[in-house]
N, C-alpha and C positions, 0 to 999 in steps of 0.2 A: 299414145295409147290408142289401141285399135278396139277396144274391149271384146277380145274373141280369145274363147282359150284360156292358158295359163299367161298370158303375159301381164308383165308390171307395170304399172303406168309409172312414169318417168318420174324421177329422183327429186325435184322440182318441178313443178306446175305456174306459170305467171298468168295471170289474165286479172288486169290492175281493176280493183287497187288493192286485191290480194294476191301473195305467193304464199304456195304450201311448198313443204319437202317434207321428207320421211325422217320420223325420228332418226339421230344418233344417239351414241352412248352417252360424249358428252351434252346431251339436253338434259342430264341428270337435276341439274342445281336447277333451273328454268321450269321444266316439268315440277318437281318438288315444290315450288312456291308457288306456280301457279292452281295448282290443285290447291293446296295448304291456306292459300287464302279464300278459295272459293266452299270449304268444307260444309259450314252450315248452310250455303245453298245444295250442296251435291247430297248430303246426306240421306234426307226424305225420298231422292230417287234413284240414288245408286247403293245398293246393296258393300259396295266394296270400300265406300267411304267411310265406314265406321271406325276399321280399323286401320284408316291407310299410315304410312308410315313410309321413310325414306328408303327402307328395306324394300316396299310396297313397289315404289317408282323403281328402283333398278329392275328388280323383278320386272315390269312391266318393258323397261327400256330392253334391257337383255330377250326378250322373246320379242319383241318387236326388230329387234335385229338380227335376231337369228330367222325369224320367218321374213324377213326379205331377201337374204343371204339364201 
């Protein structure tokens, strides 16, 4: 990633001792639990945790792939 313009930064990221990548679709079940247990922390700051829901996360997953796409 050059950060000029529109370009993307790469699909995967390494620089130990973390790796990032871009959601997929199937992160479905993973994203869904990991929000779902963190809920009474996120609630107080995040507006969209009150009502999140599994519906919530695909929604999220699906516009997350389509805006890399």
């Amino acid at each position: 990633m050059t950060g000029q313009g529109n370009e993307r930064p790469n699909e995967l990221i390494e620089h130990a001792p973390v790796t990032l990548r871009r959601f997929r679709a199937d992160d479905l079940d993973a994203l869904f639990q990991a929000v779902t247990e963190s809920l009474d922390h996120l609630r107080p700051w995040m507006p969209w945790a009150a009502d999140y829901s599994r519906a919530s996360a695909e929604e999220y997953l699906a516009g997350s792939v389509k805006g890399w796409d």
